[in-house]
N, C-alpha and C positions, 0 to 999 in steps of 0.2 A: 622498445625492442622486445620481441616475444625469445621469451629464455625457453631451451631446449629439454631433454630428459638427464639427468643425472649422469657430470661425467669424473666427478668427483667427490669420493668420500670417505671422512675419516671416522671408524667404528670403535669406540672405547678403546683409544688410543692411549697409551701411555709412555711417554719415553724421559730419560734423565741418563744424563754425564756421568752424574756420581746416582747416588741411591740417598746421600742426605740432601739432594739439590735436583724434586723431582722441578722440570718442565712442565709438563702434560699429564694430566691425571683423569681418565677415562675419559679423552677429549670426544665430542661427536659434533660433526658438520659438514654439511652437502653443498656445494657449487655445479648450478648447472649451466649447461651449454649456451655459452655466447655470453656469460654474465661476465663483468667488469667489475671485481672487489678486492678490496681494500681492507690488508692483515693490519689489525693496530694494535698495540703495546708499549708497557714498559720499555726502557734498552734492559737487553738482559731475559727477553721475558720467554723467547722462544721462536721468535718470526721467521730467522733466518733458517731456523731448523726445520721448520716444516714444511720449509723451504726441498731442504737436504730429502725429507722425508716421501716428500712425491716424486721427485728426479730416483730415487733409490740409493741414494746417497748411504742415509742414513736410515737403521730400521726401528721397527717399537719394539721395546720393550713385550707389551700387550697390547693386543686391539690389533686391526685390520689397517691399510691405505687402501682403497679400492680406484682403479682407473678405469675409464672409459676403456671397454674392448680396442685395438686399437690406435688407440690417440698417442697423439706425440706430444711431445711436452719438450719446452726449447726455454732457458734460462739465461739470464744476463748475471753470467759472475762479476764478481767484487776486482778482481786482480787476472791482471794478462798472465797466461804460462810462461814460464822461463822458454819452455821446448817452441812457444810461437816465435821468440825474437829475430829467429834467420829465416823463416817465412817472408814471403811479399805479400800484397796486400791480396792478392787472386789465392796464393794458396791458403791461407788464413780463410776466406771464405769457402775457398773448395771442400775445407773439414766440415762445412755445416752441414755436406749432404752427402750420401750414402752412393749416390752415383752421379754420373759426370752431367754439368749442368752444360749445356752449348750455348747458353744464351747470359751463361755467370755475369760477363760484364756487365753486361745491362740490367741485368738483376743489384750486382752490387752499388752501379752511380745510380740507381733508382733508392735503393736503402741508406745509401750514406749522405742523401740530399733530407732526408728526416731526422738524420743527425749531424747536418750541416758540417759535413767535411765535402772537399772537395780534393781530392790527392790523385798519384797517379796508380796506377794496379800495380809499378814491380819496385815499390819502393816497402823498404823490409822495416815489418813490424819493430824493431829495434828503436826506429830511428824518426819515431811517432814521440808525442810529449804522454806523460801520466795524463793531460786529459783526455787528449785524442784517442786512445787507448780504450779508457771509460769507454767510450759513443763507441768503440770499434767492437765493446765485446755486449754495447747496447745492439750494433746494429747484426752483430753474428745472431743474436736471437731471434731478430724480427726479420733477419733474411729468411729462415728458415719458414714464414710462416706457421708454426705448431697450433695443434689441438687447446692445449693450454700453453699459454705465454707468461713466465713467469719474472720478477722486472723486482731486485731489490734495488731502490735509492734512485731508477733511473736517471733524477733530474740532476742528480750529482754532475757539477763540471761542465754542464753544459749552460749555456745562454738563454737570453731571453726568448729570440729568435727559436734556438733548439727547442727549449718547451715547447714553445708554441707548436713547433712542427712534430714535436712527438706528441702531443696532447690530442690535435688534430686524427691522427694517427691512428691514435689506441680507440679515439669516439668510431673511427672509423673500421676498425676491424674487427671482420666478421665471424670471429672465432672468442674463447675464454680467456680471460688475463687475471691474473695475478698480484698485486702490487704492494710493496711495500715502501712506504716512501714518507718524510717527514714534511711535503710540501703540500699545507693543507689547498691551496688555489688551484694548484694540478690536480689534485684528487678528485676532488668536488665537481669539477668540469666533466667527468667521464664516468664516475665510479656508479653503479647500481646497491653496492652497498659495503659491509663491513664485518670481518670476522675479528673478535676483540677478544686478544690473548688476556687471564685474569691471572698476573703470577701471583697472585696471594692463593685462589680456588685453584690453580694450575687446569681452568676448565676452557674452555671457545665459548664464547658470546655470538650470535648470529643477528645481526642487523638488516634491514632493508631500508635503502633509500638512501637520496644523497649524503655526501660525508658533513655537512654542516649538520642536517638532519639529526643523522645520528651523533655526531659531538654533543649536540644538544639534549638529545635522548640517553646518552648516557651522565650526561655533568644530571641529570633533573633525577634518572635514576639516582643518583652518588647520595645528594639531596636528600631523597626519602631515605635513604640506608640512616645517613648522617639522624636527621630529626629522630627515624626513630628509636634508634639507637641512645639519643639522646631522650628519650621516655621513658624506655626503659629503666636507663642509668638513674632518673630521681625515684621512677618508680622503687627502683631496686634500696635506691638508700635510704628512701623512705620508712618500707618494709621491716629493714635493719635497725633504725632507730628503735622502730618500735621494738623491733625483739630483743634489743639490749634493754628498755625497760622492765617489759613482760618477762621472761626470762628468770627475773629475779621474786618476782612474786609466786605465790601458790595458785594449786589447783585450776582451776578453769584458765587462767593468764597463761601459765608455762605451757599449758596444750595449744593457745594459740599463739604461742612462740611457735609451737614446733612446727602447725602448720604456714605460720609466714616463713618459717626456716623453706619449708617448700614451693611457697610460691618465688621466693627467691631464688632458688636451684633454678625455678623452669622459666623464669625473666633471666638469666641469665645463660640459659640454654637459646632463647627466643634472638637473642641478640646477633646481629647481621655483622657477617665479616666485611666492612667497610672496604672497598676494592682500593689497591694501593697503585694502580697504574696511573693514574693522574696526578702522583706527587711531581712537585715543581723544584727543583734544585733552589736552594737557598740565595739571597742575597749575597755577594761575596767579595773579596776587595783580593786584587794583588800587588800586593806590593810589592816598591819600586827600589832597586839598587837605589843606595843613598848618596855616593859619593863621586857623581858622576857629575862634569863641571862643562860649559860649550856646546861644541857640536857633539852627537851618538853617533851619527853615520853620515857619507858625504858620496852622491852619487854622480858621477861626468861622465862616463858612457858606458851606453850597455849591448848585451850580445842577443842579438835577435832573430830569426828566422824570417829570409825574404823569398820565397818562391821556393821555399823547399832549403835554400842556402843558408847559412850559418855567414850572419855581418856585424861588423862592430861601428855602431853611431856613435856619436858625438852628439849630447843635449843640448837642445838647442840655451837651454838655462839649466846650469847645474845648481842640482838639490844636498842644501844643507839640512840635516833631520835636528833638531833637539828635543830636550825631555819636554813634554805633554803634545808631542806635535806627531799626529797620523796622516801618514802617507797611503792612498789607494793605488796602485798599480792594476792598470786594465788594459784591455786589449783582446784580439780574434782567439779562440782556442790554438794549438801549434803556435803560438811566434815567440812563446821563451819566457813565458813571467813565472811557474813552476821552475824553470832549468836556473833562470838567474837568482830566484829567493832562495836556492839551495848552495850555488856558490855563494852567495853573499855569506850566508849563513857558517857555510867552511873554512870561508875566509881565501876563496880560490878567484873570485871576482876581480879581474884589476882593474876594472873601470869603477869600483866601488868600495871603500872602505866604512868599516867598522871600528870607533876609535877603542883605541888600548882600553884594559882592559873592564871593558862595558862587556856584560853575563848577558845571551842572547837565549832567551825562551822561543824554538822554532819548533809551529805546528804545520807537520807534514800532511798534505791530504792523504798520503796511505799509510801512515804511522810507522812507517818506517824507521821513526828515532828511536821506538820503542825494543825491547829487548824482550820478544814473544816468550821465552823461557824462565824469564823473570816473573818472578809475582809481583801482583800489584803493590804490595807492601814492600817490598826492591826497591819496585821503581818510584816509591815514594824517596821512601829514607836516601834513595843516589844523591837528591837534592839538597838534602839537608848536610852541612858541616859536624852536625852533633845529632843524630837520628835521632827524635823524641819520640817515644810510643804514644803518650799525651795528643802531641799535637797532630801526628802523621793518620791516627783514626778519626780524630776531630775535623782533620781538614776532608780524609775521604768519605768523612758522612753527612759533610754540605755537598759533596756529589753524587750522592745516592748509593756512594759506593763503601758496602757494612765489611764488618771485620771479616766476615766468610768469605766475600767477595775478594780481600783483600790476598788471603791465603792461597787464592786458586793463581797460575799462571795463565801472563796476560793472552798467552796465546788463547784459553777459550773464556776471551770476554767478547760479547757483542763489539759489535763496530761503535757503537753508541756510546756502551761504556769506555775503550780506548779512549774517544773524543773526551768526555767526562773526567778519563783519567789525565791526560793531558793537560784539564784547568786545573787539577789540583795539582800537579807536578808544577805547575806556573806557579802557586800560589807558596807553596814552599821554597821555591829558587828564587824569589824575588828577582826577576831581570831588569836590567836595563832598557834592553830592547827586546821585546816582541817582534819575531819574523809570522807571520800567519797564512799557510796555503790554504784556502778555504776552510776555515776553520769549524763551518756551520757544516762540514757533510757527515750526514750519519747521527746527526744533535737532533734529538726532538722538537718538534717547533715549540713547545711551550718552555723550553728553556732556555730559548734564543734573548729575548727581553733582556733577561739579568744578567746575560753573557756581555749583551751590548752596553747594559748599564757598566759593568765591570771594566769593559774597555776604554769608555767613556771615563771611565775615575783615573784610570791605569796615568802613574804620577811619570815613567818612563817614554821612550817613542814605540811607536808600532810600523810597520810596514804589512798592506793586509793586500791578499788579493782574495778575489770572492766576487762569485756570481749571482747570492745570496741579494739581491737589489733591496728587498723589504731591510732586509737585517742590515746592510752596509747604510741606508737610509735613516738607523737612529743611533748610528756613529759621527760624531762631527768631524768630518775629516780637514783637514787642512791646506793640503797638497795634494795633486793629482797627476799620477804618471802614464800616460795613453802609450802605450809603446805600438797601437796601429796608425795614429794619429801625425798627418804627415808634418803639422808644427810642432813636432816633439823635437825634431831632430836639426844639427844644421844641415842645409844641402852642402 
């Protein structure tokens, strides 16, 4: 695809929260017209801000944002408004455009067939599932058409089908996009290249070329840092040895102390800040309520959405869960495996119980359990019967998450970190039962592995729902509950 003139650019940018926690440190990088790239970083490292930062959300510190004369720029936020929930689904669209569309419907069942919904236009945003919602504020963005199209996590929540149709999609449109997103298969399908947040250099990296490409072009950069880093470092102690010998002799020796004294100063000036965006959260284990004897959970029927309607089935085999035994729950987006793992979890479910009392570690896909006012140091210690300082920094820094991190409230952590923080709150509560709403959305893929390793050890049951196919694929699950599947139920 031939790329246009310059319709984006950030000029010695600089921005930060606090002033000891810069983001962005004289950031520079140009995106031009009709290119398809891919923000990558750390969690935490700045993606979603710069996000903020071309909408005009958020301003620099120093530096410019420069736009296309112009261009319009259309976003897929994180979370529906409150102020949309008594909307229908026509007015909820009609906010995407400045004047009256006469031909909206057909605009909107054309957009919402790329996000595979298929609903009716006067049914009120209210009464849509947390997935459905996702794909609704995916598809406000790409109704709009925009100059630049800006898309964090889009694959979050939706299906394999959905990728597919939004993957299709993005190849296909003939305007700028945006993406941030931890799903490297979707990327790689579309992307032209890569801007790579460095939260150690606080600087943009600019890449060209597919995202495996550049994965690879940055792991081989990492590499040369590493080795030669690692030359330096014998060079350097080499040098040292020597001058703790020399040092102590006379005349001509002590002067070539002095000058190894300086070629040590400048080998250790030469030395490369080794980029810290590709650390891997640690191996990790959580542990399991101990005293937990039988069945964990017993399920005989559940609440589900048939054609818009709210029904109660009857299984056709009712599901006894116990400890080491994972249960997958799947099914259409809308038909209720969000709405029922939240009552189960409340304990409001009565086609399902939770036995006495069994400790229920439950990850919500919008973190909602969490207490955004709280710091992450709270919301550790909540877990703990005896808060240990010891252990509760110990356990946040197999999550990547440091003492500073810990200090800030969780309201301005990445989406990423949240997720992050949620393992380590698992791993100090020790549960019983694990409830799990997609628990991969907003995770880095490279720390998906150990997550799955950890679930796999997990000595308690889990109940998981997750559209994540690769990562659910090195879980061994047990039991499997299709709530669209028409042998699920009795007739």
């Amino acid at each position: 695809m031939e790329h246009g003139d310059v319709i984006l650019r950030f000029e010695d940018v600089t921005f930060y929260y606090d002033e000891n926690k810069v983001l962005l440190e004289e950031a520079n990088f140009s995106v031009r017209k009709n290119a398809k790239i891919t923000i990558m970083g750390q969690n935490g490292a700045g993606k979603s801000t710069i996000f903020k930062m071309i909408t005009g959300e958020l301003k620099p510190e120093k530096g410019q944002v420069h736009i296309g004369q112009g261009a319009t720029i259309g976003i897929a936020t994180q979370v529906m408004k409150q102020e949309n929930f008594e909307k229908t689904l026509e007015e909820f669209f009609a906010g995407a455009f400045e004047d009256k569309k006469y031909d909206l419907p057909k605009r909107i069942k054309d957009i919402l067939e790329v996000v595979r919904l298929n609903v009716k236009l006067d049914k009120k945003i209210k009464e849509f599932s947390g997935g459905q919602q996702a794909s609704l504020l995916l598809a406000f963005a790409l109704i709009q058409q925009p100059d630049i199209l800006l898309l964090d996590e889009p694959t979050n929540n939706l299906d394999a089908d959905g990728i597919g149709h939004l993957t299709q999609f993005l190849m296909d449109y003939p305007k700028t996009c945006l993406v941030i997103s931890h799903d490297a298969n979707f990327l790689n399908a579309f992307t032209h290249g890569v801007l790579y947040l460095d939260s150690y250099t606080h600087k943009v990296e600019q890449y060209v070329g597919d995202y495996y490409e550049v994965l690879g072009e940055i792991e081989a950069q990492i590499e040369r840092e590493r080795a030669k880093n690692a030359q330096l470092q014998r060079s350097i102690q080499d040098r040292k040895d020597k001058i703790n010998f020399f040092a102590h002799k006379g005349g001509k020796m002590r002067a070539l102390a002095s000058k190894l004294r300086d070629q040590v100063e400048e080998a250790e000036e030469n030395m490369v800040d080794e980029r810290q965006e590709d650390k891997t959260i640690r191996d990790f284990i959580i542990p399991s309520q101990t005293d937990i004897v039988g069945t964990v959970a017993e399920i005989k029927f559940v609440g589900i959405m048939v054609d818009h309607e709210p029904v109660r089935k009857n299984l056709l085999s009712p599901i006894s869960l116990r400890k080491k035994q994972k249960l997958i729950i799947q099914g259409p987006n809308g038909i209720g495996k969000s709405t029922f793992l939240q009552a189960l979890a409340m304990g409001t479910e009565i086609g399902a119980t939770i036995s006495k009392d069994v400790k229920v570690g439950y990850y919500r896909q919008d973190f909602s359990g969490l207490d955004f006012d709280k710091t992450g140091y709270q919301a550790l210690a909540d877990m703990m019967v005896d808060p240990w300082n010891q252990e509760i920094y110990a356990t946040a820094a197999q999550f990547l998450l440091s003492s500073e991190i810990l200090k800030n409230k969780i309201g301005s952590y990445s989406e990423g970190q949240k997720g992050l923080l949620c393992y380590a709150r698992f791993v100090l509560q020790k549960p019983g039962l694990l409830i799990m709403d997609e628990p991969t959305n907003h995770i880095n893929f490279r720390h998906l592995p150990v997550i799955a390793e950890a679930l796999n050890n997990f000595e308690g049951a889990i109940i998981l729902v997750s559209h994540a196919y690769e990562f659910v694929d090195q879980i061994k699950i047990d039991q499997t509950l299709d709530l669209g599947a028409d042998n699920t139920f009795e007739k």
